[in-house]
LONU-809105 format. One record per residue: residue number from 0; x, y, z of N, C-alpha, C, O in turn. Coordinates in nm, 2 decimals. Example, Ala and Ser with C-alpha at 12.3 -4.5 7.8 and 13.67 -1.06 7.14 Angstrom:
<nodes>
{num 0	n_u 1.32	n_v -0.57	n_w 0.78	ca_u 1.23	ca_v -0.45	ca_w 0.78	c_u 1.32	c_v -0.33	c_w 0.78	o_u 1.42	o_v -0.33	o_w 0.85}
{num 1	n_u 1.28	n_v -0.22	n_w 0.71	ca_u 1.37	ca_v -0.11	ca_w 0.71	c_u 1.29	c_v 0.00	c_w 0.79	o_u 1.34	o_v 0.11	o_w 0.80}
</nodes>
This chain:
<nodes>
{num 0	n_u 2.40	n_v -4.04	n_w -3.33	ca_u 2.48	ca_v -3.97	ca_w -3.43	c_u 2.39	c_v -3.86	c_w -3.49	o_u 2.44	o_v -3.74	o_w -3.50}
{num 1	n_u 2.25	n_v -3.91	n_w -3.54	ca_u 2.18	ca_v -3.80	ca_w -3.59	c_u 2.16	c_v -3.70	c_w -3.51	o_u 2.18	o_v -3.59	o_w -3.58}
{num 2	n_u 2.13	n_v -3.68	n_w -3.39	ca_u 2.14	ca_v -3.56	ca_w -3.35	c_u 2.24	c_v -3.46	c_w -3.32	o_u 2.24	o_v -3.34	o_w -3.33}
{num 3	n_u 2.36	n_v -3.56	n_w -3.29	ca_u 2.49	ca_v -3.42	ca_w -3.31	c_u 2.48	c_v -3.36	c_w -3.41	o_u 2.46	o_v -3.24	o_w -3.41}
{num 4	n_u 2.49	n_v -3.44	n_w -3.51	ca_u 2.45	ca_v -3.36	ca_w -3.64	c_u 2.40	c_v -3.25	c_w -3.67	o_u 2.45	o_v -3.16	o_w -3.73}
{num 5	n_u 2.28	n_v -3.25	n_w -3.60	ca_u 2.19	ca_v -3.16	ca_w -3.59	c_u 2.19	c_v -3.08	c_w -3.48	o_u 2.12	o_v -2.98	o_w -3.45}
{num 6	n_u 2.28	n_v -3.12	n_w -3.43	ca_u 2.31	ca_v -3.00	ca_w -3.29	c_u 2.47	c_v -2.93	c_w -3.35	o_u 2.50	o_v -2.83	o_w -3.29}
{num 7	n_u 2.55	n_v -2.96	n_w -3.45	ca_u 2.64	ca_v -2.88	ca_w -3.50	c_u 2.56	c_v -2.80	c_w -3.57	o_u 2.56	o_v -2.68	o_w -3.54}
{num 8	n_u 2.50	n_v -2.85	n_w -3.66	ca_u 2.42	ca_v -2.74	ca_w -3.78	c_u 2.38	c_v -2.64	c_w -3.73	o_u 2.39	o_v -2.53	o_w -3.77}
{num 9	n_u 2.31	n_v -2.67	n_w -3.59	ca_u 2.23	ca_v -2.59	ca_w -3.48	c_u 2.32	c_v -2.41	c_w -3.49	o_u 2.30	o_v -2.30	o_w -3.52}
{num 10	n_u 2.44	n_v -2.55	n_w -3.42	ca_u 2.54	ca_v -2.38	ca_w -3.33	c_u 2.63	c_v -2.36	c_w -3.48	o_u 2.64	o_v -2.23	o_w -3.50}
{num 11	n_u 2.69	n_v -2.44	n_w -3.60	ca_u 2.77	ca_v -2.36	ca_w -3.70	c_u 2.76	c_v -2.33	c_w -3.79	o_u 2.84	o_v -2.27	o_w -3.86}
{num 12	n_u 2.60	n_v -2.38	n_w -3.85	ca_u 2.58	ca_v -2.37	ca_w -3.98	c_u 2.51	c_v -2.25	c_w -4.03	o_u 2.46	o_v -2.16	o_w -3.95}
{num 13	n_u 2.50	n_v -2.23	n_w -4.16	ca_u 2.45	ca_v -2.11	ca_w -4.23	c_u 2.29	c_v -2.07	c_w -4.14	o_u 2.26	o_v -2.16	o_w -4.06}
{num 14	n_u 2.22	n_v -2.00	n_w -4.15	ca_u 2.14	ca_v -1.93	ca_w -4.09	c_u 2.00	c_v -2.00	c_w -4.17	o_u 1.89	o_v -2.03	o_w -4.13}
{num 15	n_u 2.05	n_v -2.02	n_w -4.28	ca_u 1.94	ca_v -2.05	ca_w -4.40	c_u 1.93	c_v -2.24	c_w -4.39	o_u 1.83	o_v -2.30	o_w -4.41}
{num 16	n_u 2.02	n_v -2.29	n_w -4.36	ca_u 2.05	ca_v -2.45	ca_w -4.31	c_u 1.93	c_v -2.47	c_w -4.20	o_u 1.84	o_v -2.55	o_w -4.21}
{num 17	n_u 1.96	n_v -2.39	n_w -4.08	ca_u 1.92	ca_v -2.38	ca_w -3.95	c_u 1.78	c_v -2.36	c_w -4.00	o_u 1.71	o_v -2.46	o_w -3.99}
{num 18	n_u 1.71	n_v -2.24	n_w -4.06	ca_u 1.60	ca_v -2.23	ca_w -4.07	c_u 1.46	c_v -2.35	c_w -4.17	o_u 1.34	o_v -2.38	o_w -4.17}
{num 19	n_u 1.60	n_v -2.38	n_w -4.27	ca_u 1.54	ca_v -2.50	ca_w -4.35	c_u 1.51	c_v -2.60	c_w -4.28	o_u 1.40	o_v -2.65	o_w -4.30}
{num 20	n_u 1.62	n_v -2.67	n_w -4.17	ca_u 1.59	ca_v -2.79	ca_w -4.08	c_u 1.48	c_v -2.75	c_w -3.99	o_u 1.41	o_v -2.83	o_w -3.93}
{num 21	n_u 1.44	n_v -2.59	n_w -3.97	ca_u 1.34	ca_v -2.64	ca_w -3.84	c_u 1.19	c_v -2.60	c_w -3.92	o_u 1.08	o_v -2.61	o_w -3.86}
{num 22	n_u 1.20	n_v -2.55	n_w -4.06	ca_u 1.09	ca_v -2.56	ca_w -4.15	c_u 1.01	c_v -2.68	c_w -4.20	o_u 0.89	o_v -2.70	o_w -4.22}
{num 23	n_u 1.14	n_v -2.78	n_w -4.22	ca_u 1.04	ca_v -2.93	ca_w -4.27	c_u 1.03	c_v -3.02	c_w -4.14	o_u 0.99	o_v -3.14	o_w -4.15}
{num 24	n_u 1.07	n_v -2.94	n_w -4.01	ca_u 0.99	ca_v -3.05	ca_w -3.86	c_u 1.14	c_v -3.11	c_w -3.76	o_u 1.13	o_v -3.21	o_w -3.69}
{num 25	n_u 1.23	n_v -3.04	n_w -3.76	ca_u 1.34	ca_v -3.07	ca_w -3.69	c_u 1.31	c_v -3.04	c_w -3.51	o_u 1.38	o_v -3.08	o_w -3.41}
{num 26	n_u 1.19	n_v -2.97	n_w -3.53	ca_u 1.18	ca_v -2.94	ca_w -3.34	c_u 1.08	c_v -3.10	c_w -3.29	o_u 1.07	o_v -3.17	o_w -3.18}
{num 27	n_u 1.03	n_v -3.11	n_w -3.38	ca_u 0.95	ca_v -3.24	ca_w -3.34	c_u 1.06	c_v -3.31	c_w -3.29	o_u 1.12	o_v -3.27	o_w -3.20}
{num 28	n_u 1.09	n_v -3.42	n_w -3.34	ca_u 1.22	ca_v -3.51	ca_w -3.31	c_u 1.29	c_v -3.48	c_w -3.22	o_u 1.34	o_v -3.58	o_w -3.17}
{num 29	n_u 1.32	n_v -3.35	n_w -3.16	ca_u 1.42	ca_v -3.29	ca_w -3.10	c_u 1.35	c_v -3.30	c_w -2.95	o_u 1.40	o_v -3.35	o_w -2.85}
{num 30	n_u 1.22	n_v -3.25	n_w -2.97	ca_u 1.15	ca_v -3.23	ca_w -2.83	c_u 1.12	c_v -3.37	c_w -2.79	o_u 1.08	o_v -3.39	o_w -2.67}
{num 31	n_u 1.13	n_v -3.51	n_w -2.90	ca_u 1.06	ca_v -3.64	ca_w -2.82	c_u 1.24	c_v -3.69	c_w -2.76	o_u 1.27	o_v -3.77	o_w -2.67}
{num 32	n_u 1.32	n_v -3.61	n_w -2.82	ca_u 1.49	ca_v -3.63	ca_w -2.70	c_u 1.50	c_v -3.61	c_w -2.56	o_u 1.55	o_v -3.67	o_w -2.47}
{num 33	n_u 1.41	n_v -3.47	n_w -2.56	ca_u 1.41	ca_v -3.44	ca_w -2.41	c_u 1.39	c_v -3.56	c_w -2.36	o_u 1.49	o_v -3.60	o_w -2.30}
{num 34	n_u 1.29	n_v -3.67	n_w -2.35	ca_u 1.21	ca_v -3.71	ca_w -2.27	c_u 1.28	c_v -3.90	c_w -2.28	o_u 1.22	o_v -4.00	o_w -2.27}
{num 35	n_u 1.42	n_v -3.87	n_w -2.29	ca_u 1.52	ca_v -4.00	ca_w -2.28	c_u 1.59	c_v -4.00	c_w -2.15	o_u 1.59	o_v -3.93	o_w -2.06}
{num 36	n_u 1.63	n_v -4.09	n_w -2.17	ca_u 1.73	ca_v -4.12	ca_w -2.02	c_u 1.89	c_v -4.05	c_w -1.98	o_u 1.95	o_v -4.00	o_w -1.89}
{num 37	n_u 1.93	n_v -4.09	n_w -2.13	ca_u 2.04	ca_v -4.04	ca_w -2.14	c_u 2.07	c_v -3.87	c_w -2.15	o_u 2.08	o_v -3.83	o_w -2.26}
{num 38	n_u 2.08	n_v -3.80	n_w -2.05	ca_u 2.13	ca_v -3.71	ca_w -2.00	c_u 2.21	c_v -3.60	c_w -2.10	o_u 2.18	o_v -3.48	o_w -2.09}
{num 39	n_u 2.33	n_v -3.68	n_w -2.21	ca_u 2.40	ca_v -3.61	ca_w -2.26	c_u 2.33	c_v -3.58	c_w -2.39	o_u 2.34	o_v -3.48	o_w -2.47}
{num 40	n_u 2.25	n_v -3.69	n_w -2.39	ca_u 2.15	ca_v -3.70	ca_w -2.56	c_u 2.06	c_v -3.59	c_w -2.50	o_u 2.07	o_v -3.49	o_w -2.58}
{num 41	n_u 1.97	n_v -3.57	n_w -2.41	ca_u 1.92	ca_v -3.45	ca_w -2.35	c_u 1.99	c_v -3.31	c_w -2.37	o_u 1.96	o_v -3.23	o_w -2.45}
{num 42	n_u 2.06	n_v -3.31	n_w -2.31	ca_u 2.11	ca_v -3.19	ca_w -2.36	c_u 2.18	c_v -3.13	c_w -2.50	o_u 2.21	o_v -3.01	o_w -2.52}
{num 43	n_u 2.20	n_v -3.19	n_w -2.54	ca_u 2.26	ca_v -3.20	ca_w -2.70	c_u 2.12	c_v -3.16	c_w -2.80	o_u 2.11	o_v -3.05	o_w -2.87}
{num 44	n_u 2.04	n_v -3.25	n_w -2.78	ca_u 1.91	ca_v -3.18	ca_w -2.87	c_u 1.79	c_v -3.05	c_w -2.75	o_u 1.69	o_v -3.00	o_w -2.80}
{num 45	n_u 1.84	n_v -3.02	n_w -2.62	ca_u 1.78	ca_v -2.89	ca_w -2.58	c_u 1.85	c_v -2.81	c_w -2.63	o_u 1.79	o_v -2.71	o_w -2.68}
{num 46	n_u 2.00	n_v -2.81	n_w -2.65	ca_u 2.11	ca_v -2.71	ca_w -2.72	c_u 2.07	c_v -2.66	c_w -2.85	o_u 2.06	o_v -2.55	o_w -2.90}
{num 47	n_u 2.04	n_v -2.79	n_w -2.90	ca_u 1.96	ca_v -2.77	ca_w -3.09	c_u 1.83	c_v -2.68	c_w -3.08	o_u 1.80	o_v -2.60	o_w -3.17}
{num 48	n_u 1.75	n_v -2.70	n_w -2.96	ca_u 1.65	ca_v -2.64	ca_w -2.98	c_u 1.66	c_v -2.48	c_w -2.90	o_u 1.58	o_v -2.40	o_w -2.96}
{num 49	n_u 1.71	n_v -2.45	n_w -2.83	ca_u 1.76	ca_v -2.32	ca_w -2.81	c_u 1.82	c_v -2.23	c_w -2.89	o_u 1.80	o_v -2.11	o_w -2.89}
{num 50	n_u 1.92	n_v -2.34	n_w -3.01	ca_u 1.98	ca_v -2.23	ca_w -3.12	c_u 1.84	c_v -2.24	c_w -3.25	o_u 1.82	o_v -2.13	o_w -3.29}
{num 51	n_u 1.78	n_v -2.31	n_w -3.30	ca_u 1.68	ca_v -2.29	ca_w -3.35	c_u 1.58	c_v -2.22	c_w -3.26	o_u 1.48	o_v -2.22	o_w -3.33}
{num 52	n_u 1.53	n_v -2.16	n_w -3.16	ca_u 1.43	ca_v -2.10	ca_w -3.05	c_u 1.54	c_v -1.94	c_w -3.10	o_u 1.49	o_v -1.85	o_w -3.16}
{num 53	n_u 1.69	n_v -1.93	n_w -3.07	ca_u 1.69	ca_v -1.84	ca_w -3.13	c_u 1.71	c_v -1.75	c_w -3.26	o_u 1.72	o_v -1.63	o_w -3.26}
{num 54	n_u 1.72	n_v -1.83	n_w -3.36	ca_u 1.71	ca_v -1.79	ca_w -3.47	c_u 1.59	c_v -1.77	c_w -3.52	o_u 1.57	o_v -1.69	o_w -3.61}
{num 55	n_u 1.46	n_v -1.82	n_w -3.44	ca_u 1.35	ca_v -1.76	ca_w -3.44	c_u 1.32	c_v -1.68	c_w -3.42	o_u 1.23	o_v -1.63	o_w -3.49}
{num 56	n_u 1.39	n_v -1.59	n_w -3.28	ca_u 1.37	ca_v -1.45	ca_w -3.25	c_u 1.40	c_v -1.37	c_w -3.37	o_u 1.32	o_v -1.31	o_w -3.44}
{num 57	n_u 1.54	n_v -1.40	n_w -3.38	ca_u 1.61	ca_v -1.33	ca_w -3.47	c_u 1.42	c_v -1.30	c_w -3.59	o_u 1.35	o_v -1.20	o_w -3.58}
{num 58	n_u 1.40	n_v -1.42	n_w -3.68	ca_u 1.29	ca_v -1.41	ca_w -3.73	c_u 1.22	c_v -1.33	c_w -3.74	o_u 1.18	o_v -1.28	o_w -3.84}
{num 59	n_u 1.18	n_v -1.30	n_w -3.59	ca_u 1.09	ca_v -1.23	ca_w -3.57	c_u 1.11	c_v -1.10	c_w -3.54	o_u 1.02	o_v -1.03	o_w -3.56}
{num 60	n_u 1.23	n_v -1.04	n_w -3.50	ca_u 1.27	ca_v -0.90	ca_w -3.48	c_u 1.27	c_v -0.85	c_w -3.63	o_u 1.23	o_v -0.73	o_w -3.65}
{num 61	n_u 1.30	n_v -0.94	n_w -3.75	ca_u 1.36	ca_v -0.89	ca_w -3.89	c_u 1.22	c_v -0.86	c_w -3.95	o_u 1.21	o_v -0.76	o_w -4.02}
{num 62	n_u 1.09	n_v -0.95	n_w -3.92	ca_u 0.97	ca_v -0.99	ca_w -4.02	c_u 0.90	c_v -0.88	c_w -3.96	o_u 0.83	o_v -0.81	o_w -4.03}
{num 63	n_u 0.91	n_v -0.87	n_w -3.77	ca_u 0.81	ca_v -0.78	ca_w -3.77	c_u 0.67	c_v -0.86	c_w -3.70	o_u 0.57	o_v -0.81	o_w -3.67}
{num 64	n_u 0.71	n_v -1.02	n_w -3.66	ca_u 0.61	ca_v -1.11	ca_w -3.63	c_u 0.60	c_v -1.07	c_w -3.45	o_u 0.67	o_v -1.02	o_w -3.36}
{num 65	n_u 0.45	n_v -1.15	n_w -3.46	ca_u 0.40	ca_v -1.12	ca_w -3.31	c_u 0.46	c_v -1.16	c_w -3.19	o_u 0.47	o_v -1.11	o_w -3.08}
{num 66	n_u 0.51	n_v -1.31	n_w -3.26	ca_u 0.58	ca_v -1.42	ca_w -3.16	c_u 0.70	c_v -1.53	c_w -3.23	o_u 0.69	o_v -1.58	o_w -3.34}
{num 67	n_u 0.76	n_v -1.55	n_w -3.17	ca_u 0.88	ca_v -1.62	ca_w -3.27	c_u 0.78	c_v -1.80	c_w -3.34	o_u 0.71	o_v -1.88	o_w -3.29}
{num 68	n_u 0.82	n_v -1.78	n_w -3.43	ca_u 0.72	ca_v -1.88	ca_w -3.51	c_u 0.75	c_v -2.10	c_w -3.43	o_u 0.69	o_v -2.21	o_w -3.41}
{num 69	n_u 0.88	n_v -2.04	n_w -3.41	ca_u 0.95	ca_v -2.14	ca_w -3.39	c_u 0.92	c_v -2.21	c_w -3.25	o_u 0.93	o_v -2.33	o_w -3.23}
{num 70	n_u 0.88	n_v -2.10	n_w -3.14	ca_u 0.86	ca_v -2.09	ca_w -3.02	c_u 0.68	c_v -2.14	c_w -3.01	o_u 0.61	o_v -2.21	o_w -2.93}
{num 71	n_u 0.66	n_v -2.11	n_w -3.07	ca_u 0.52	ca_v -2.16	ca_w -3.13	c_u 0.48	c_v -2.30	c_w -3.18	o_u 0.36	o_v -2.35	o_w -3.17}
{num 72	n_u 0.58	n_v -2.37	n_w -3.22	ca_u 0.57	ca_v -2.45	ca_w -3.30	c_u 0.61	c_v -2.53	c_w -3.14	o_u 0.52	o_v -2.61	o_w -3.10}
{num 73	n_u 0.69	n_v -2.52	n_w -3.07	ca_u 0.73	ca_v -2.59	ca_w -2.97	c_u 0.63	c_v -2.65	c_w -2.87	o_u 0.60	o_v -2.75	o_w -2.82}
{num 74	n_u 0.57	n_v -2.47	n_w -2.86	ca_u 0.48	ca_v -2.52	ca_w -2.77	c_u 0.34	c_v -2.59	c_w -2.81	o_u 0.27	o_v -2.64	o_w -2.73}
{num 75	n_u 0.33	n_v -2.59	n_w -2.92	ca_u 0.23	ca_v -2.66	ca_w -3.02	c_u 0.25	c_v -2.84	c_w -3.00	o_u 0.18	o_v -2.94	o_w -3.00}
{num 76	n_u 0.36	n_v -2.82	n_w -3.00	ca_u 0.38	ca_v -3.00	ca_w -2.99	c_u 0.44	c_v -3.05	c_w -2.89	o_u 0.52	o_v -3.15	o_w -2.90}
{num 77	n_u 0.40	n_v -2.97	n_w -2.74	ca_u 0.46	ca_v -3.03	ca_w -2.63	c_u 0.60	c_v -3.02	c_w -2.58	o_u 0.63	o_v -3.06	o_w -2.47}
{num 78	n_u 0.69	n_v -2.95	n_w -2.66	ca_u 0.80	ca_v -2.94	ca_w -2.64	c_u 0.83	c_v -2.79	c_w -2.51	o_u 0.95	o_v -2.77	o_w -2.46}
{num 79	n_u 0.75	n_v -2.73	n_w -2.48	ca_u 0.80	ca_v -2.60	ca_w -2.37	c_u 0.77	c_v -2.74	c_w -2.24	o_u 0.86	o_v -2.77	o_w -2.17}
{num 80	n_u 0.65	n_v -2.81	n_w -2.24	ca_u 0.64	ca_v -2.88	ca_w -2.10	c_u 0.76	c_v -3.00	c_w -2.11	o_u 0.80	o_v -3.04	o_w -2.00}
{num 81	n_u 0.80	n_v -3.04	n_w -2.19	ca_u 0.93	ca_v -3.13	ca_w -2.17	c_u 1.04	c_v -3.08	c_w -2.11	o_u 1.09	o_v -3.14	o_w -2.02}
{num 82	n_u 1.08	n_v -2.97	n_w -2.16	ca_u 1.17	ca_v -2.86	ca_w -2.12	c_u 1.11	c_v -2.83	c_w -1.96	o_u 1.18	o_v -2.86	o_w -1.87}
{num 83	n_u 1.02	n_v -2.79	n_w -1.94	ca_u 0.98	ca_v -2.80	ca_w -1.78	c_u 1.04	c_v -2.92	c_w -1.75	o_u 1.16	o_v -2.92	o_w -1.71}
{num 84	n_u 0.96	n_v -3.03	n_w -1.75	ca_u 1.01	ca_v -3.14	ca_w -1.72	c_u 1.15	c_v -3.17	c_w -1.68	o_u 1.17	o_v -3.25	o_w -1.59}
{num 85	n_u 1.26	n_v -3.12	n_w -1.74	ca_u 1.41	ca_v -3.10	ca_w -1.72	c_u 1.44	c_v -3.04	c_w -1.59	o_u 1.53	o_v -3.08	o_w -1.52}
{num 86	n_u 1.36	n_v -2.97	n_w -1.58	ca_u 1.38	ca_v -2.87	ca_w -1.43	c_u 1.40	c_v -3.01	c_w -1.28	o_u 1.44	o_v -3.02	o_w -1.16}
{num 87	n_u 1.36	n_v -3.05	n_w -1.35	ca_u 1.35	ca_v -3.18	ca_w -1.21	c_u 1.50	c_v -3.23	c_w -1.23	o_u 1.55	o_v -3.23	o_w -1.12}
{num 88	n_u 1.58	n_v -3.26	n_w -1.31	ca_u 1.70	ca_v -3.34	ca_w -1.31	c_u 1.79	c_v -3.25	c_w -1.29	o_u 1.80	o_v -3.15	o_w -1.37}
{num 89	n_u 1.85	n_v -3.26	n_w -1.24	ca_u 1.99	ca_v -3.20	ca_w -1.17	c_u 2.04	c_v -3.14	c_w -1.29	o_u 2.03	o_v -3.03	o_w -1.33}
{num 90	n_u 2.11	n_v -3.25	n_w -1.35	ca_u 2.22	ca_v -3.22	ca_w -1.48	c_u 2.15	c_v -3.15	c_w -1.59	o_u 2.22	o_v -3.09	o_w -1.68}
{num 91	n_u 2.04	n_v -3.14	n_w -1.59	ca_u 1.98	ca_v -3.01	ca_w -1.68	c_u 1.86	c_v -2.93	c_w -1.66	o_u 1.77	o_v -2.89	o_w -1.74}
{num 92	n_u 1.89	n_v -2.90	n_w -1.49	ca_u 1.83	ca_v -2.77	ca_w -1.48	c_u 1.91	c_v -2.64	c_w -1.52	o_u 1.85	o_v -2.55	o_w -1.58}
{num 93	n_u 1.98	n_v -2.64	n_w -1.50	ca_u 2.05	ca_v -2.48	ca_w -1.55	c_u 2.07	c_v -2.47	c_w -1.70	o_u 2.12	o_v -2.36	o_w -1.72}
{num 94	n_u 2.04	n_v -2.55	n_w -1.82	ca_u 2.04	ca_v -2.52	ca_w -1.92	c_u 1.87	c_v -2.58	c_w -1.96	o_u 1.82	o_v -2.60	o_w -2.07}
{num 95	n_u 1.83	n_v -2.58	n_w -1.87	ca_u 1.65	ca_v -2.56	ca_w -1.90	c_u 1.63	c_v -2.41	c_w -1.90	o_u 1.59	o_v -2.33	o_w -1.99}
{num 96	n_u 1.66	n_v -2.40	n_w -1.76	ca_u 1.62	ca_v -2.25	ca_w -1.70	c_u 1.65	c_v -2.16	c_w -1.79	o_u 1.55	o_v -2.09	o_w -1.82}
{num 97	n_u 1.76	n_v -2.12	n_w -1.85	ca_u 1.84	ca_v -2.06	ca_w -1.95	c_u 1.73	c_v -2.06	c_w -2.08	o_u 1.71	o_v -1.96	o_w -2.15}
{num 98	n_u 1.68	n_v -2.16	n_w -2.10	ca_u 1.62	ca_v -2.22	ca_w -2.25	c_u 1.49	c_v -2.09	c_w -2.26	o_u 1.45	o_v -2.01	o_w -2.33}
{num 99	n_u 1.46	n_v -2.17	n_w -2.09	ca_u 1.28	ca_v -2.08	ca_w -2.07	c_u 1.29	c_v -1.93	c_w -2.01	o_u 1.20	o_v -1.85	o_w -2.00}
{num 100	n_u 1.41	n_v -1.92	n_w -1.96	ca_u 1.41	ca_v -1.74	ca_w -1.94	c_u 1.44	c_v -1.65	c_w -2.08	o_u 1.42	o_v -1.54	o_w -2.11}
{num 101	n_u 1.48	n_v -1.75	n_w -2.14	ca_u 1.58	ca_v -1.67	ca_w -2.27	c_u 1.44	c_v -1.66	c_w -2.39	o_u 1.40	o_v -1.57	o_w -2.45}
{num 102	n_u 1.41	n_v -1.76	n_w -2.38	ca_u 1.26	ca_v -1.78	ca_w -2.52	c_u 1.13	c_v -1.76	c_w -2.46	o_u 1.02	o_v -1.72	o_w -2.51}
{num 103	n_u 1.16	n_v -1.80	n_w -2.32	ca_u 0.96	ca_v -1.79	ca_w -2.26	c_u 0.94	c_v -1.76	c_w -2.13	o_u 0.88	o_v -1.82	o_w -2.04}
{num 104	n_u 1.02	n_v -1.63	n_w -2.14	ca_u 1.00	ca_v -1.56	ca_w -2.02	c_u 0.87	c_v -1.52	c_w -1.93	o_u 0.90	o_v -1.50	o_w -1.81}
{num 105	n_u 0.78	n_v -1.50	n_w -1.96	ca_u 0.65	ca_v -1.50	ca_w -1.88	c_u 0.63	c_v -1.68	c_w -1.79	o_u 0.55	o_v -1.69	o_w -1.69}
{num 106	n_u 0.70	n_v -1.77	n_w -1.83	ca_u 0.72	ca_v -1.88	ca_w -1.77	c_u 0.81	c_v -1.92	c_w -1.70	o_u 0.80	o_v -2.02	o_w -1.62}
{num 107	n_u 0.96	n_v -1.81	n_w -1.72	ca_u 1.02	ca_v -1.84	ca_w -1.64	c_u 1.06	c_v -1.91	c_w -1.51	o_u 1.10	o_v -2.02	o_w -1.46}
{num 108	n_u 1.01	n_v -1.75	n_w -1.47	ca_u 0.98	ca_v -1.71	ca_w -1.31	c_u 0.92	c_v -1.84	c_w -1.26	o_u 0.99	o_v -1.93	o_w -1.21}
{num 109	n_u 0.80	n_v -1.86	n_w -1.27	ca_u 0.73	ca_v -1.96	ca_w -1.22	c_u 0.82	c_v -2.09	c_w -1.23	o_u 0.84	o_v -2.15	o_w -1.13}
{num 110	n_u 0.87	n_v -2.14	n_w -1.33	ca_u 0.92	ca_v -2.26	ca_w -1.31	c_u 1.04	c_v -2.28	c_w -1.23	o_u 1.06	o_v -2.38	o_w -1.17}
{num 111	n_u 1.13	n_v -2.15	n_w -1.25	ca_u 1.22	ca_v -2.16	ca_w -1.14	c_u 1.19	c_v -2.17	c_w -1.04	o_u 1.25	o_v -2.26	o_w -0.98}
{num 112	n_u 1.09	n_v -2.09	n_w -0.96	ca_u 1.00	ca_v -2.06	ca_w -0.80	c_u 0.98	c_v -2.30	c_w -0.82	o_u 1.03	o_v -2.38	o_w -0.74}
{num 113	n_u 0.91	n_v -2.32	n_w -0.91	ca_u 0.87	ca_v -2.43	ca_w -0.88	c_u 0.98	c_v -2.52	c_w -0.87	o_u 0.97	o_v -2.58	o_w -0.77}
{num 114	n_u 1.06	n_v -2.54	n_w -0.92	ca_u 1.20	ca_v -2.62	ca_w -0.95	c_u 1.31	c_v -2.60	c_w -0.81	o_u 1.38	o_v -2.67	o_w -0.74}
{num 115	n_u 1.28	n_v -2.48	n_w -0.81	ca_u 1.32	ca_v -2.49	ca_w -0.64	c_u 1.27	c_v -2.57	c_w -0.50	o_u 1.32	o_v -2.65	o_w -0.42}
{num 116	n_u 1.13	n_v -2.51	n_w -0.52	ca_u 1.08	ca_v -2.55	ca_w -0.40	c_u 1.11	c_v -2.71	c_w -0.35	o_u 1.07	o_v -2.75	o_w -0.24}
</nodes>
């Protein structure tokens, strides 16, 4: 339940909600989901973490920053290689791929080439 939650707030909530949840540690939690069994719980919190990944952009187009703070934070705590990790399962490669072309594009390419082969 907690994570729909958190995957509504993701896609309808105020901008300022979104940014509060992923300021006191909402991508942590989110990224130890990827790495469940259940499929739909997978994608429900990669969904959360794409709309916080982009409200980070956003962030970062407004502040003027180097790199999205948020995108940072992910990959700081293992969460871009979990998201790789997705690429292997059928049912959420195409909203992996989507995740890492759209926020970490220099990684793309490569994981697609690899997810293929």
């Amino acid at each position: 339940e907690a994570v729909w939650c958190i995957a509504n707030a993701s896609a309808g909530g105020a901008p300022e909600q979104l940014r509060y949840l992923a300021d006191i540690g909402i991508l942590d939690p989110l990224c130890r989901l990827l790495t469940v069994s259940d499929s739909k719980m997978a994608a429900v919190a990669l969904e959360a973490i794409g709309n916080v990944l982009q409200l980070g952009q956003v962030h970062k187009s407004e502040h003027g920053l180097p790199e999205n703070p948020y995108a940072a934070v992910l990959v700081a705590n293992g969460g871009h290689e979990h998201i790789q990790a997705l690429l292997e399962r059928p049912e959420l490669h195409d909203l992996s791929v989507s995740v890492l072309e759209k926020h970490f594009a220099d990684s793309a390419a490569l994981t697609r080439t690899d997810a293929r082969d």
